[in-house]
N, CA, C and O atoms as CSV, one atom per row, in Angstrom:
chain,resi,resn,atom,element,x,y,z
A,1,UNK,N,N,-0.624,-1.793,18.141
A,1,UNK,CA,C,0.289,-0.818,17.592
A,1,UNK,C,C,1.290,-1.484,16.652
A,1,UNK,O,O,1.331,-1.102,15.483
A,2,UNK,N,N,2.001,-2.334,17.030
A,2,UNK,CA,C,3.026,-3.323,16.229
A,2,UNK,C,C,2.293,-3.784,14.819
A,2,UNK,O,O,2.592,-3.565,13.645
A,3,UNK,N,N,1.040,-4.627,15.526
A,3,UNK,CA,C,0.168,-4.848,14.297
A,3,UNK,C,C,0.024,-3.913,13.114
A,3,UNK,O,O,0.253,-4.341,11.982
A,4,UNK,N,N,-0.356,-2.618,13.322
A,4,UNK,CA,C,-0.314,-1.602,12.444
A,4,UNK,C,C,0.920,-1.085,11.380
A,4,UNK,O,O,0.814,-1.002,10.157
A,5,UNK,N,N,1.937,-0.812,12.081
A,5,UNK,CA,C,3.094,-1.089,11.665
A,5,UNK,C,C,3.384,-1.844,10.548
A,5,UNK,O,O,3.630,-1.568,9.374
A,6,UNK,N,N,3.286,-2.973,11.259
A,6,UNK,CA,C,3.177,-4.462,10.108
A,6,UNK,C,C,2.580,-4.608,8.973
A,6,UNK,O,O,3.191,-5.300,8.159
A,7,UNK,N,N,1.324,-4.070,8.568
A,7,UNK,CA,C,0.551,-4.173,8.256
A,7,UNK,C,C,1.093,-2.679,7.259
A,7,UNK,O,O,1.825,-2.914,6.297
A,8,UNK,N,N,0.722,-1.304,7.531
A,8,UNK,CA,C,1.597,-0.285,6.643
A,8,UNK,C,C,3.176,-0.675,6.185
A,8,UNK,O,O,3.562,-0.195,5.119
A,9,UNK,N,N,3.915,-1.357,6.799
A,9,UNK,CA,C,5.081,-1.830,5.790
A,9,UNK,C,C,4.886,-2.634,4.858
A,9,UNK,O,O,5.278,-2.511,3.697
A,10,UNK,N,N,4.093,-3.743,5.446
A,10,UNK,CA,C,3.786,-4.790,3.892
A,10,UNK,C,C,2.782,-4.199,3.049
A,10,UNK,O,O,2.945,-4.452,1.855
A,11,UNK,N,N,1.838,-3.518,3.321
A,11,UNK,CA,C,1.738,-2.606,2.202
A,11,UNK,C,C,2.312,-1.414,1.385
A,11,UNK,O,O,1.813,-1.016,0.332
A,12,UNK,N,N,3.529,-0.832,2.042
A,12,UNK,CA,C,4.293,-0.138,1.471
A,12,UNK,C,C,4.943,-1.176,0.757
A,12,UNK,O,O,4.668,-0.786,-0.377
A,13,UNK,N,N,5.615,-2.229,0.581
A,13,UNK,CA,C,6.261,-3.088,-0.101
A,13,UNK,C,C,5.582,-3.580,-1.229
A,13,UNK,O,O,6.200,-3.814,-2.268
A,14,UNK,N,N,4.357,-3.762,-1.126
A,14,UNK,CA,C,3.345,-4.381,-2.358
A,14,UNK,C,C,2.509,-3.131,-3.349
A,14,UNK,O,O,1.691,-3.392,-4.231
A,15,UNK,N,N,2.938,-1.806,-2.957
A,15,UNK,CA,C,2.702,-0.571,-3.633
A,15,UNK,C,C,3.691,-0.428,-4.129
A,15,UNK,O,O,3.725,-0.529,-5.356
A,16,UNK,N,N,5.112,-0.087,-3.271
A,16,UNK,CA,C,6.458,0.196,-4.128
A,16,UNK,C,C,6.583,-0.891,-5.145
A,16,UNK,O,O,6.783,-0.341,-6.227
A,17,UNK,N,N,6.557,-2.104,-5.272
A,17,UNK,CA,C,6.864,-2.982,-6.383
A,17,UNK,C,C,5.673,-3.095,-7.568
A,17,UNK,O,O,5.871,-3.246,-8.774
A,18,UNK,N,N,4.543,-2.993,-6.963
A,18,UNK,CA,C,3.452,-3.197,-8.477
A,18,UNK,C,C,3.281,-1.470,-9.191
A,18,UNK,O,O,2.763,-1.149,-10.260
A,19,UNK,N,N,3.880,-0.665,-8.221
A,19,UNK,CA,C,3.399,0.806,-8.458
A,19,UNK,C,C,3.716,1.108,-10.444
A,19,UNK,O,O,3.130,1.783,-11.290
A,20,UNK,N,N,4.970,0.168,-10.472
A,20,UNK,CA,C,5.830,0.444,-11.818
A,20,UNK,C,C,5.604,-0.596,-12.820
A,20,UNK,O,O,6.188,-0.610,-13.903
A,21,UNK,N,N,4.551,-1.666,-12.358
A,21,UNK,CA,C,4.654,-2.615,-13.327
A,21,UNK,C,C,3.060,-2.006,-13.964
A,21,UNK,O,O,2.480,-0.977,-13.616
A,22,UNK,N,N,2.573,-3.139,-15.106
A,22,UNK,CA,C,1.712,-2.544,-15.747
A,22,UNK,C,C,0.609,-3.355,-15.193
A,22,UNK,O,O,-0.111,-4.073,-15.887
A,23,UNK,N,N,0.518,-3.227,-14.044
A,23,UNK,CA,C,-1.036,-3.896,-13.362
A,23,UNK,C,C,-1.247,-2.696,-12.728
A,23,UNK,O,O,-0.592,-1.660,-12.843
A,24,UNK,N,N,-2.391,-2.956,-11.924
A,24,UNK,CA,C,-3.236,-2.053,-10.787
A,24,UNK,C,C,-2.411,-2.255,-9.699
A,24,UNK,O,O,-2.380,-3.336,-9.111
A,25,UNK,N,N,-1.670,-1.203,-9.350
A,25,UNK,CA,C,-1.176,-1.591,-7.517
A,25,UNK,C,C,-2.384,-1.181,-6.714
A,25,UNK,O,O,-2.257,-1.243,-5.491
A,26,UNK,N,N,-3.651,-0.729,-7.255
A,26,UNK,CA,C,-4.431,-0.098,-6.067
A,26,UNK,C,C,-5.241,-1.590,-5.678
A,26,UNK,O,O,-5.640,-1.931,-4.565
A,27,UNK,N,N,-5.336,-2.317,-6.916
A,27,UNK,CA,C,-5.977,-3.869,-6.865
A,27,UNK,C,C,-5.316,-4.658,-6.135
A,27,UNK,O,O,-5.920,-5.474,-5.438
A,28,UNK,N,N,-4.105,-4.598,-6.133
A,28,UNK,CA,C,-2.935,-5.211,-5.105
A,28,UNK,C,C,-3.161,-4.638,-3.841
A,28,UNK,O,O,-3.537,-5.415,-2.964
A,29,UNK,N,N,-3.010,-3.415,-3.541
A,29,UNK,CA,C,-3.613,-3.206,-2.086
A,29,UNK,C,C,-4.798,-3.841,-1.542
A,29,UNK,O,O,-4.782,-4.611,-0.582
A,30,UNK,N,N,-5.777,-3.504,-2.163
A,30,UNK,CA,C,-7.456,-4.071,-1.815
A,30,UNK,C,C,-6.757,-6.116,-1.771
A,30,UNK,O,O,-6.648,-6.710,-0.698
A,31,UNK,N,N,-6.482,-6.641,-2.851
A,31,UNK,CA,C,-6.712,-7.990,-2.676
A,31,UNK,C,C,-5.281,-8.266,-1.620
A,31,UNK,O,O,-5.006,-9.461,-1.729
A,32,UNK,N,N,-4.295,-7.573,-0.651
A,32,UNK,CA,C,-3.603,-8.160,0.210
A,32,UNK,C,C,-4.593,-7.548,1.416
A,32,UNK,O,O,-5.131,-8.331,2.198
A,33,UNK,N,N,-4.781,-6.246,1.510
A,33,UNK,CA,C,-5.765,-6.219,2.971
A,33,UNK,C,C,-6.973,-7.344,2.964
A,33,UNK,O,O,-7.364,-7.704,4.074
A,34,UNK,N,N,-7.605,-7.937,1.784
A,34,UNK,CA,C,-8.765,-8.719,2.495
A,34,UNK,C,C,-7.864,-10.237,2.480
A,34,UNK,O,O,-8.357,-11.325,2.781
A,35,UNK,N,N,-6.920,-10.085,2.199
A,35,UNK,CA,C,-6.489,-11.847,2.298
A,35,UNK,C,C,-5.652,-11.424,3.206
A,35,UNK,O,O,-4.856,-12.302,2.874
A,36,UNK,N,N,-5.016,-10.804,4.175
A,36,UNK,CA,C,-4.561,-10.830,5.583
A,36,UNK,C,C,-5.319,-10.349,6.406
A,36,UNK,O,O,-4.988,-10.125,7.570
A,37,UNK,N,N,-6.830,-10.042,5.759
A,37,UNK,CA,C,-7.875,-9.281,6.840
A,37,UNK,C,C,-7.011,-8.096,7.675
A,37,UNK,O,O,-7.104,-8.067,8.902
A,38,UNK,N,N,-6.295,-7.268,7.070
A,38,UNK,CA,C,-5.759,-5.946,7.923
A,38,UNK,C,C,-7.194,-5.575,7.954
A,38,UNK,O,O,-8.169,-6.051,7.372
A,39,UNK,N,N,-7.017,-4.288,9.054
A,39,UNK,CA,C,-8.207,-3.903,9.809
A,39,UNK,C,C,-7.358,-2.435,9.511
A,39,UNK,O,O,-8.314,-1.662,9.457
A,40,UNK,N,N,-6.715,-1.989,9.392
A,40,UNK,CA,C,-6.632,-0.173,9.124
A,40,UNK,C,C,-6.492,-0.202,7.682
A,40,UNK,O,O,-5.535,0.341,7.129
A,41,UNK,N,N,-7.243,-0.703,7.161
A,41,UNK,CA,C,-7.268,-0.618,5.482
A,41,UNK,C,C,-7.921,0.745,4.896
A,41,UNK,O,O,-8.854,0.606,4.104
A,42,UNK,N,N,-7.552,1.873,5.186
A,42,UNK,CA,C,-8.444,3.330,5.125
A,42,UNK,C,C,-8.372,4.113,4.205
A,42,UNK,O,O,-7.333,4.050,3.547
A,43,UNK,N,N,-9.266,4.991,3.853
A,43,UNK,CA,C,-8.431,5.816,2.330
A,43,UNK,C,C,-7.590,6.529,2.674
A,43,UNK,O,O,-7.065,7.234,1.813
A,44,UNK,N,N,-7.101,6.629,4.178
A,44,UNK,CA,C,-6.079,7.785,4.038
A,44,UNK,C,C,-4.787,6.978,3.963
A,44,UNK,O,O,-3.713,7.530,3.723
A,45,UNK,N,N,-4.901,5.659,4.172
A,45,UNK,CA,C,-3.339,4.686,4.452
A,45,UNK,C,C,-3.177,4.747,2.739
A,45,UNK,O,O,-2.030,4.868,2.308
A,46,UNK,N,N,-3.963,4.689,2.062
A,46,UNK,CA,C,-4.458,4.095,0.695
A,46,UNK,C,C,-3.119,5.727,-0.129
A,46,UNK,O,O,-2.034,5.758,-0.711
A,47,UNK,N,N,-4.232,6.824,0.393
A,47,UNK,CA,C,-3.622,8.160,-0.178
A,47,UNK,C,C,-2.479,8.428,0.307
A,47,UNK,O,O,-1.852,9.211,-0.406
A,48,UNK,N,N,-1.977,8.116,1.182
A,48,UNK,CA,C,-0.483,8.158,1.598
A,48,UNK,C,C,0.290,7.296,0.756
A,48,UNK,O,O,1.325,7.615,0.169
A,49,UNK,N,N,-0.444,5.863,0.730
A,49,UNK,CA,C,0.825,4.824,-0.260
A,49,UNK,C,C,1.370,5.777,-1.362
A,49,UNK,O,O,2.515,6.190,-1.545
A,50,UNK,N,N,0.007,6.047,-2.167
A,50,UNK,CA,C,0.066,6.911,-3.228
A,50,UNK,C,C,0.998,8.069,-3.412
A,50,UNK,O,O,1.694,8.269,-4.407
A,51,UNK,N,N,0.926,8.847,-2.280
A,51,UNK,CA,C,1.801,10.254,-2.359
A,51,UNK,C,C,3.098,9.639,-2.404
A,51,UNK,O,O,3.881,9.752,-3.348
A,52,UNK,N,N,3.315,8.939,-1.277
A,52,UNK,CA,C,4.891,8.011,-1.188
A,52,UNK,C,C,5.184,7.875,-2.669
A,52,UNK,O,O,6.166,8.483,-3.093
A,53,UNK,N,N,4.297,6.995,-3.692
A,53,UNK,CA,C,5.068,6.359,-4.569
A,53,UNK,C,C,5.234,7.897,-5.816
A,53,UNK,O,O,5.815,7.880,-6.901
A,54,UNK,N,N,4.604,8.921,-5.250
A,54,UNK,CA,C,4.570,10.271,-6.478
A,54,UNK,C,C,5.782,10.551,-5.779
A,54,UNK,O,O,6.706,10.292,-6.550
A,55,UNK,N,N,6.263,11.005,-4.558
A,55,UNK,CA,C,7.275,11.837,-4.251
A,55,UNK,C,C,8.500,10.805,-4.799
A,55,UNK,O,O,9.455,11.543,-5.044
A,56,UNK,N,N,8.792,9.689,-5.033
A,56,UNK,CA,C,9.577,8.734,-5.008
A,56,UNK,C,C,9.451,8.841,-6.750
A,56,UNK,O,O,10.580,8.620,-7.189
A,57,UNK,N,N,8.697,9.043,-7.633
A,57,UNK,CA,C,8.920,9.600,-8.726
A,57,UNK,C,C,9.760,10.926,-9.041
A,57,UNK,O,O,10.610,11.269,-9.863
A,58,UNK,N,N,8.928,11.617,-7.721
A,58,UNK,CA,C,9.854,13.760,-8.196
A,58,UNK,C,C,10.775,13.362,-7.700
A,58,UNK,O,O,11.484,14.184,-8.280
A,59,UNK,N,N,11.720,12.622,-6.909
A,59,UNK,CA,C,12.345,12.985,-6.410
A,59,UNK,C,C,13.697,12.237,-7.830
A,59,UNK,O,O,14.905,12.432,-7.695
């Protein structure tokens, strides 16, 4: 459970910061889950980062 946690914050952190620069943050997700081997790497953790970083635009 903790693990998970861990694992959705440091990827919320490596989405919120590349989301605005002019690279791929989705490439940044994929290349930190296989170089910490996270294991809930899912499209729905994936589509959530995403919505996060749209509502954090509307808002």
């Amino acid at each position: 459970m903790l693990e998970n946690i861990i694992e959705v914050l440091s990827l919320s952190a490596i989405q919120g910061v590349s989301e605005f620069l002019p690279i791929s943050s989705s490439a940044h997700l994929i290349l930190v889950s296989s170089l910490y081997e996270f294991k809930s790497s899912s499209l729905l953790i994936d589509i959530s980062l995403h919505l996060g970083s749209l509502f954090a635009i509307l808002y």
